[in-house]
C-alpha positions, 0 to 999 in steps of 0.5 A, a space after each residue: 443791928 440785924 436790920 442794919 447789916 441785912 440793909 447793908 447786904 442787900 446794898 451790897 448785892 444790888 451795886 454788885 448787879 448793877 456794875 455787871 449790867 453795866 460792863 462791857 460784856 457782849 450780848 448774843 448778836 455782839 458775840 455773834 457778830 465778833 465771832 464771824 467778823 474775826 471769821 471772815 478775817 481768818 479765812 479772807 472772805 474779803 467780799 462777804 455780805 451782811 443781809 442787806 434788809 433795813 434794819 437787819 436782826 439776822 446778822 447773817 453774812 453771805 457771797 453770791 458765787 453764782 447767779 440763778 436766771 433773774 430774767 426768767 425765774 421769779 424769786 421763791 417764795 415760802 410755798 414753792 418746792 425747790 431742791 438743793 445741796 449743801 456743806 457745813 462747817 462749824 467756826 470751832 471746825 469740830 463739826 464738817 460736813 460736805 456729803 453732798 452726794 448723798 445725806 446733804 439734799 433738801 427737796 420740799 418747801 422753802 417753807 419746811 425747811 426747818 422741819 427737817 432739822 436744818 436751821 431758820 437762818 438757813 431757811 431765812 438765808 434762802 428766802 431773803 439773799 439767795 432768791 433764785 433756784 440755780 443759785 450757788 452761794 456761801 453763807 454765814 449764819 450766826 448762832 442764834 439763827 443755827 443751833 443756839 445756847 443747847 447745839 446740835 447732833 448727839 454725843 459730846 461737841 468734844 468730839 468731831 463730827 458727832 454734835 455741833 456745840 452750843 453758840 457756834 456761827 455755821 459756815 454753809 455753801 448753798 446749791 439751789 439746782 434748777 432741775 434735780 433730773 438735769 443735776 443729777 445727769 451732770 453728776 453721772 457725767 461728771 463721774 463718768 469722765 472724771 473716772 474714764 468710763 466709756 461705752 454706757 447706754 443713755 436711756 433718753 425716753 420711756 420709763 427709763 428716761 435718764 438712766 445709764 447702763 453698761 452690759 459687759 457680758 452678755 448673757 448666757 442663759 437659754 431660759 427665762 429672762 427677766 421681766 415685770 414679774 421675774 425672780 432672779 439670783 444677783 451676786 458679784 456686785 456693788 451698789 455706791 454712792 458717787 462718792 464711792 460709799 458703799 452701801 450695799 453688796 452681793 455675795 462673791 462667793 456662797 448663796 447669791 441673793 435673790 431679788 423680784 422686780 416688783 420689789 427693786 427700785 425703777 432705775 434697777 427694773 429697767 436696766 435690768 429688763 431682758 437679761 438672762 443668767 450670766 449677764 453683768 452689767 453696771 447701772 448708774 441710776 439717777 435718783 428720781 429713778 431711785 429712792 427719789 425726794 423721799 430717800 429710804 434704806 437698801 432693802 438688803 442691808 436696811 442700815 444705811 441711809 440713802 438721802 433725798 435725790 440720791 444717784 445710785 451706781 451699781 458695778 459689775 451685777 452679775 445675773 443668776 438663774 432667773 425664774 418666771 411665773 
């Protein structure tokens, strides 16, 4: 009797097994493909590509905004360096990023693209679609070529901005710049025009090459001036991104700082190089003047992030007493 009802169970449970196989219930490249599908409806991105490659696994759906030069370029390949900017957003709209000015940079390898975090359907995308450097385009990248079943980021994905959740598609616009020194001058112009400042010094050769400052007073002081071994008091300024982050300031009151020219950034020893105490001066400072592909942290707050390619603008320095050796 025991024998029969055990056969009988197990019958049961493999019938059981069996009808969920076979049920309509979507693999992970069906769902992805639905949930981009029903995307792309939603948003009219009515002329949004699939990868064109024969037989396709990726799943990855992409629009060419802007063609890079095809006539003189070759298409990059996996060891070629290259440099670009990015947003992105998750479908389910809980994870936004577009800090294209400072923490959305990638300067290194097509290859090791996905050693710094961002995902192999990116990196794929790249390769396969985009091709050319100076090529801007959107992409559409599944889950299984993002962040899969266990997500991204820290935190719970309930919350917005901290953690990109399991099996969410990522939605990418993509600029491969051709020249990071000729992007970087765009964006200082750019700013510069959008914020009617006028009257800045372009450094076009030397040391300095691309480097913009503005003296707004003269200084005062009748006794050293800053050189390549100097030490000086600053205080009264700000040190941003161009989206107007902030990330380092000067006292406007109390002790100032004091800062050794050894110890600044290039971008801040040549702008500031022949200045007496009671100069001001503001300083844009492109980033291979600046913390370059590398990026690091402000020196005097060592708590925010400043990312690869980055362009610095200093307002409003004010020198103080300086000293020399």
């Amino acid at each position: 009797m025991k024998q029969t009802i055990f056969t009988l169970l197990l019958i049961t449970t493999i019938g059981l097994i069996s009808c969920r196989k076979n049920n309509n219930d979507p693999d992970i490249k069906q769902y992805d493909d639905i949930q981009i599908q029903n995307y792309i409806k939603a948003n009219g991105l009515t002329n949004m590509k699939r990868n064109p490659a024969v037989g396709d696994t990726t799943g990855i759906y992409y629009e060419i905004l802007s063609q890079g030069d095809t006539t003189r370029a070759t298409p990059m390949d996996y060891p070629d360096s290259l440099a670009f900017v990015f947003t992105l957003k998750s479908f389910d709209g809980k994870y936004t990023n577009v800090d294209t000015l400072n923490l959305n940079h990638f300067s290194g390898l097509l290859g090791h693209i996905t050693n710094n975090g961002l995902p192999r359907g990116l990196q794929s995308a790249i390769h396969d679609l985009v091709k050319y450097k100076g090529t801007r385009a959107r992409i559409l990248i599944p889950s299984r070529m993002a962040y899969g079943v266990n997500g991204f980021g820290s935190g719970s994905s309930s919350n917005v901005n901290t953690r990109i959740a399991g099996n969410q598609c990522l939605d990418y616009y993509i600029n491969v710049v051709s020249s990071v020194d000729a992007y970087d001058d765009y964006l200082i112009n750019d700013y510069m025009k959008r914020n009617s400042l006028t009257g800045y010094t372009h450094i076009t050769s030397g040391r300095g090459n691309g480097l913009y400052y503005k003296i707004t007073t003269p200084g005062s002081g009748t006794g050293d001036i800053i050189d390549q071994s100097s030490s000086y008091q600053v205080s009264a300024y700000s040190g941003k991104f161009l989206n107007e982050a902030v990330f380092d300031a000067g006292p406007t009151a109390g002790s100032p700082l004091t800062f050794t020219t050894d110890r600044v950034v290039v971008g801040f020893q040549e702008a500031t190089k022949g200045l007496t105490s009671g100069a001001v001066i503001s300083i844009f400072i492109p980033s291979r003047l600046g913390y370059g592909k590398i990026g690091g942290s402000d020196p005097n707050t060592g708590s925010i992030t400043i990312g690869a390619n980055a362009v610095l603008h200093f307002t409003d320095l004010t020198i103080g007493t300086v000293t020399n050796p």
